[in-house]
N, C-alpha and C positions, 0 to 999 in steps of 0.2 A: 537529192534534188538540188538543182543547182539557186544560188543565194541571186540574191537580187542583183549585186554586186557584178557577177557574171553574166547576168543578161544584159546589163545596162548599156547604153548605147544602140542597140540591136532595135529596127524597123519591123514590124507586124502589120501586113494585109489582111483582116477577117470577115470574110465576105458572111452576109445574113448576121451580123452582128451585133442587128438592135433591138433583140431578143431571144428566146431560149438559151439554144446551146452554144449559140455564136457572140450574147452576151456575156456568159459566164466564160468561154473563152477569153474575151477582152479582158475581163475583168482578170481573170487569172493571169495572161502576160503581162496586164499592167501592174500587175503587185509583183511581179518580177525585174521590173526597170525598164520593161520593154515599151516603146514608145509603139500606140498602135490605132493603125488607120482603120479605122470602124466604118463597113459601108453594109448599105441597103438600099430598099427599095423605098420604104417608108421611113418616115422621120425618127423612129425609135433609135435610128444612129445617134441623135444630139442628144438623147437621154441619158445613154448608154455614154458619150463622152463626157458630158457633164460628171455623172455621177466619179467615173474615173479621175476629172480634176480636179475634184470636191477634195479629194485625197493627197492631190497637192502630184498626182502623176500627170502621163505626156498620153495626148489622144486626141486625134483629128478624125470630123464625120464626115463624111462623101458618101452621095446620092446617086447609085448606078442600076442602069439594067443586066444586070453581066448576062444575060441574053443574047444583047444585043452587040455587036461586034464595034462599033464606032465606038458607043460611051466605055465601053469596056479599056479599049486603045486610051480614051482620053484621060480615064482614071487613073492608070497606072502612070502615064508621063505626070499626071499631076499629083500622086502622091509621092511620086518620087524627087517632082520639083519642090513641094513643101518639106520630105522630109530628108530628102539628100540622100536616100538609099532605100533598101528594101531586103531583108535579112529573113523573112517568114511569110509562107503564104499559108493561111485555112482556107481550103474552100469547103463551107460549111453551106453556103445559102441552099435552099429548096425545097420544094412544094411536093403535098403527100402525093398530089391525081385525081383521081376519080373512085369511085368505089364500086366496082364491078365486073363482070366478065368480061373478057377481052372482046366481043363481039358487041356488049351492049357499051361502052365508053366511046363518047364522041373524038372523033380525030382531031379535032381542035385541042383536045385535052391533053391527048398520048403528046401532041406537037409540043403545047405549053410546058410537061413536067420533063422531057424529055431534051427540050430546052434548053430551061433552067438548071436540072441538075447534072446533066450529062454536057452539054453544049455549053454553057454558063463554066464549070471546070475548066472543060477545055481552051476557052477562048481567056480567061482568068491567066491559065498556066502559061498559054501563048506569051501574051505581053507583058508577063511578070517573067518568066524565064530569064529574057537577058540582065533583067536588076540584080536579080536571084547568082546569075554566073558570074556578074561581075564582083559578088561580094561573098563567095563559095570560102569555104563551107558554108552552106544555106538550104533550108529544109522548108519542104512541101506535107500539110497534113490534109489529106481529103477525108472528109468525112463523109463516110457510106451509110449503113445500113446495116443491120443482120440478115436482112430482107434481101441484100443482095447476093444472098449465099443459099439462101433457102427457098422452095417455092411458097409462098406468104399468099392466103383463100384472097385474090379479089383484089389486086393490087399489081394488073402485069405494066404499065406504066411507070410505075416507082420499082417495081421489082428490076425491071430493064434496066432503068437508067442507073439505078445502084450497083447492079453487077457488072454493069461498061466500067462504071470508076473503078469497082476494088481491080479488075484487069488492066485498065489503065495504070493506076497505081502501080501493078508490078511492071509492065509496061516502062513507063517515066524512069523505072528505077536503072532499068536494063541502059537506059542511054543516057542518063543525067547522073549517074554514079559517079563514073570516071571523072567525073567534069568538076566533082564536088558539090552536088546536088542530092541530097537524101530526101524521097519518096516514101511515106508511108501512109496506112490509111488506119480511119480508126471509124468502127461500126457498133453505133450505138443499138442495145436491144429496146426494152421499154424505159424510158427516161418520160420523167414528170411533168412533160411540155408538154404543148397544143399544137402541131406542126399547121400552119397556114393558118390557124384560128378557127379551123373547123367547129370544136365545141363550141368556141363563143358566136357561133353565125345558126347554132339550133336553139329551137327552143329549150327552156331549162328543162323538162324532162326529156326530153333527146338525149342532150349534152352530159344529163347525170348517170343516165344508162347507158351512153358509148367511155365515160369512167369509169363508170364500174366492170365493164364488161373487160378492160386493158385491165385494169386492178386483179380482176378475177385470173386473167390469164397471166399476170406477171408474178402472184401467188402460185401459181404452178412450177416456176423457175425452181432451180437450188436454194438460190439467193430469197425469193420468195416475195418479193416487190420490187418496184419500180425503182428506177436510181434516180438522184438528182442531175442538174446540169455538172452539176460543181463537179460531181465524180467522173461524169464524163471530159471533163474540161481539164482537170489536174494531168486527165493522160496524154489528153495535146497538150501539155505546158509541157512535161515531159520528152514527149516523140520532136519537139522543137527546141529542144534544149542539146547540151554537149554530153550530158547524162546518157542520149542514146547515140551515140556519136558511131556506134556500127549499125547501128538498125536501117537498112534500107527496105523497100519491097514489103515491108513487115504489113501484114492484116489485120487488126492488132481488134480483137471481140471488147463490148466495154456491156454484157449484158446478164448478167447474172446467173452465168451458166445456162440461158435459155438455147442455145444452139448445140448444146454438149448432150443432149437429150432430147427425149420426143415431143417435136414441138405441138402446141395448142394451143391455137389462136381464135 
């Protein structure tokens, strides 16, 4: 893995990064020297920078929609006017949907997650691209899904929008290669998070039987539990580093063998 020493200098975009897996991302480039611009929707960006310069590292929070196509545009010229470049994008940010059959989930919903993780990417990658090329070799990690590869009971909104990226993903790679641009994606299986805060918005017995019910089925993996963020995040420290410096296109599983066998969910 490469030393701190080697990232140092090097700009980080990580979008949803003031919590889960898009905190422990920051936190992981920033113990690599990586100076890194932590954005979200909610304030947990200045938590998440704080904590990083508790440490005596480099990290700036920025409050965006990446929904939405203006603020999106403004963030990028303004991180790149605060930090003079831009060497790394995660697009990590995104919301789980709705819980139900594809006939019974409101169209507002399929729009909002659809969005966010599909459209939010895309509009991210836009107006990060040129930073990105002017400072190539420069690496994109989108962060999908396993879900995007499988059909997952009750979930065709997140399933959709996760299987556009990983295609995107190989996509990106096919045109942004040559140019010096490496494209990869990384798909988390069950990880120890709360995507959107769903459990915390049920009642405590709700919330403890939709834990246990993921616990139960992430006992069925190889691995045989759930990972943390960290484990997920060491593999984008990784896929973002000079360590994978051929990996392009790469789809990269981060789930405990749950996709290598008969899934039950």
């Amino acid at each position: 893995m490469e030393t701190e020493q080697s990232m140092s200098g090097r700009v980080a975009l990580v979008t949803g990064g003031g919590r889960g897996i898009g905190e422990a991302i920051s936190l992981s480039l920033a113990n690599l020297g990586v100076t890194v611009a932590v954005c979200d929707i909610h304030d947990g960006a200045e938590r998440v920078v704080a904590d990083i310069r508790s440490k005596g590292q480099q990290a700036n929070a920025y409050l965006c929609d990446i929904s939405n196509s203006e603020e999106t545009s403004r963030l990028l010229d303004t991180i790149t006017t605060d930090l003079g470049r831009l060497d790394i994008l995660v697009n990590n940010a995104g919301v789980g949907g709705a819980h139900g059959r594809l006939h019974e989930i409101d169209v507002d919903d399929w729009d909002k997650t659809i969005g966010v993780n599909l459209r939010g990417t895309f509009l991210t990658t836009k107006y990060a691209m040129p930073h990105l090329l002017h400072q190539s070799p420069s690496a994109i990690i989108n962060i999908a899904s396993t879900y995007g590869i499988i059909g997952a009971p009750f979930a065709p909104a997140y399933c959709a929008s996760k299987g556009a990226i990983v295609n995107l993903t190989r996509q990106l790679a096919v045109d942004y290669g040559p140019l010096g641009v490496r494209v990869n994606a990384v798909l988390p299986g069950y990880i120890d998070t709360d995507l959107g805060g769903r459990r915390a918005s049920l009642p405590a017995d709700q919330a403890a039987q939709m834990l246990q019910r993921r616990e139960e089925s992430a006992a069925l993996q190889p691995l045989g539990r759930q990972a943390t963020t960290t484990e997920v995040a060491r593999v984008v420290a990784f896929l973002a580093s000079d360590d994978a410096s051929f990996m392009t296109g790469s789809i990269v599983t981060v789930d405990g063998g749950c996709t290598t066998t008969f899934y039950h969910g």
